[in-house]
Phi, psi and omega in degrees: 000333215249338171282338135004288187281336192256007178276308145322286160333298164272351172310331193302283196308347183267305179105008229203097164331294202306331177267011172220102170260160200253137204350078193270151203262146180287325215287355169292337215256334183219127183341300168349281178103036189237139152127115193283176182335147162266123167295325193224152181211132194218138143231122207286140145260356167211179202289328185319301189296336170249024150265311183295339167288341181288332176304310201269007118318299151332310207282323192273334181105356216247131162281167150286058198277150179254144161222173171238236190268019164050041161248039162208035219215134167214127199257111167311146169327319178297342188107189182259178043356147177030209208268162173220125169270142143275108150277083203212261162264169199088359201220056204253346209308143161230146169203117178249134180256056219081226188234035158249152185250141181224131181237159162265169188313358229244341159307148191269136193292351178284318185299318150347291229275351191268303180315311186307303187297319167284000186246025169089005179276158174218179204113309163264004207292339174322308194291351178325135190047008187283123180248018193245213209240160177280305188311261224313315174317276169001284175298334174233009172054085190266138193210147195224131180056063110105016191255157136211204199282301169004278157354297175232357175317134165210013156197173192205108163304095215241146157270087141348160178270012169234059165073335185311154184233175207197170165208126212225134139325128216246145207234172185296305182321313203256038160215125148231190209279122174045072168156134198255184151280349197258308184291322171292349194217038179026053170276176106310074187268149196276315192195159204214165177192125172241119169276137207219156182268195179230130174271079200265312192275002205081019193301289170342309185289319182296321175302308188298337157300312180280355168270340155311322188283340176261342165313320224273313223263337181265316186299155162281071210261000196257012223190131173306043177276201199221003166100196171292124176277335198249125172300151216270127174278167225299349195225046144129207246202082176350292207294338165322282182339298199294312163322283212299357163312319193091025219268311235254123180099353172302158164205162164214100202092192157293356175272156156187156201294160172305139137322312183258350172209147210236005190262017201214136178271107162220194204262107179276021187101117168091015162271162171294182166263339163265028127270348162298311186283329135342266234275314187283284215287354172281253191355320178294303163304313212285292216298301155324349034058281177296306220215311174109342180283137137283129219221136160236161173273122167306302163295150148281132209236105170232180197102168180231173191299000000 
């Protein structure tokens, strides 16, 4: 009853039927291409809009979960419970000064890096194919080719869960490997400002080719994942780990570990989000077993069973 009413709530507040859906399947929503319902789905276009959903949550009793382009996200079968905002389009602004950048969350952080490169920058070309929103990069300091957001991130406009907004400079402290201060402390970031180099030789630009090129030869990119499932441990490259298990080709269900990367799961049609969890925790026991590494997961795992 009470997601009902906040459902009704937002249709006012948003104004717009098509962004505010009623048990829209996740499995639209996230690169998996896994994940039963969202009770509610709002897709937020200004900072205005994700604070009245957060208003009008509040008022209802209903959670929240925030997503960006849910490419790094595996959606239980069961679905969300209460609302899931989307933070995406419409929310796109870049604005360049020199070589400082100020962007909103909602930009896909490859395209950032591209729009930079072409404007003569260097810093970001790592994110080149990084497929997920600059808010989601932000929140987990998303990072690729020795590169990651960290590197040049220096301040992060935020949201709260009670609409407050905030601004904060960003320090060695509030960013580590897959994990922010924004993310420990459930904020919303809005907007980001990157301070950036001058690409003077084109270095930036060759770089960012060969990571394409290496992205093309190694990733499954033609198959359905969530990117590396697993975080890289303190001795070396999860998929090392996960290969040398004899691991690569396993399933369960429709899930398996990749042929071609043995660090990324992915979906060959018709898997679950419990044939992904399986399928990590056999792969987990298998490495550990082998090796003496614990492997953690890396995806966000939301929703229920």
């Amino acid at each position: 009853m009470q997601t009902e009413r906040a459902y009704q709530a937002l249709l006012s507040a948003i104004g717009d039927p098509k962004r505010v859906l009623r048990d829209e399947p996740m499995d639209r929503h996230t690169s998996f291409r896994i994940g039963g319902p969202a009770d509610v789905m709002v897709f937020a276009g200004s900072a205005d809009e994700i604070a009245d959903t957060l208003a009008v949550c509040r008022a209802h009793g209903v959670p929240v979960t925030v997503v960006g382009n849910g490419t790094n996200l595996l959606v239980r079968d069961g679905g969300i419970r209460g609302v899931v905002l989307r933070v995406g389009k419409g929310f796109c602004r870049v604005a360049a000064e020199g070589t400082r950048v100020r962007a909103q969350a909602g930009v896909p952080v490859s395209a950032l890096a591209n729009q930079t490169l072409s404007k003569g920058l260097a810093g970001l070309e790592f994110a080149c194919g990084i497929p997920g929103t600059l808010g989601g990069a932000v929140m987990m300091n998303a990072g690729a080719y020795g590169g990651e957001i960290a590197d040049c991130l220096t301040r992060v406009w935020y949201m709260d869960r009670s609409g407050g907004t905030g601004t904060r400079a960003v320090g060695e402290e509030d960013l580590g490997y897959r994990r922010s201060v924004f993310a420990d402390e459930g904020l919303i970031v809005l907007e980001a400002e990157f301070v950036l180099r001058e690409d003077e030789d084109g270095w930036a630009q060759e770089r960012a080719r060969e990571i394409g090129a290496k992205r093309s030869a190694k990733q499954p990119l033609n198959v359905p994942s969530a990117g590396s499932t697993f975080k890289r441990p303190a001795c070396g490259y999860a998929s090392r780990l996960i290969d040398a298990a004899g691991l690569k080709g396993l399933r369960v269900g429709g899930a398996q570990v990749s042929e071609l990367h043995a660090g990324f799961i992915v979906n060959t049609g018709g898997a679950t989000a419990k044939d992904v969890l399986e399928l990590a925790d056999a792969v987990r026991a298998r490495v550990k077993e082998a090796s003496g590494v614990g492997l953690e997961l890396e995806i966000k795992v939301l929703g229920e069973p």
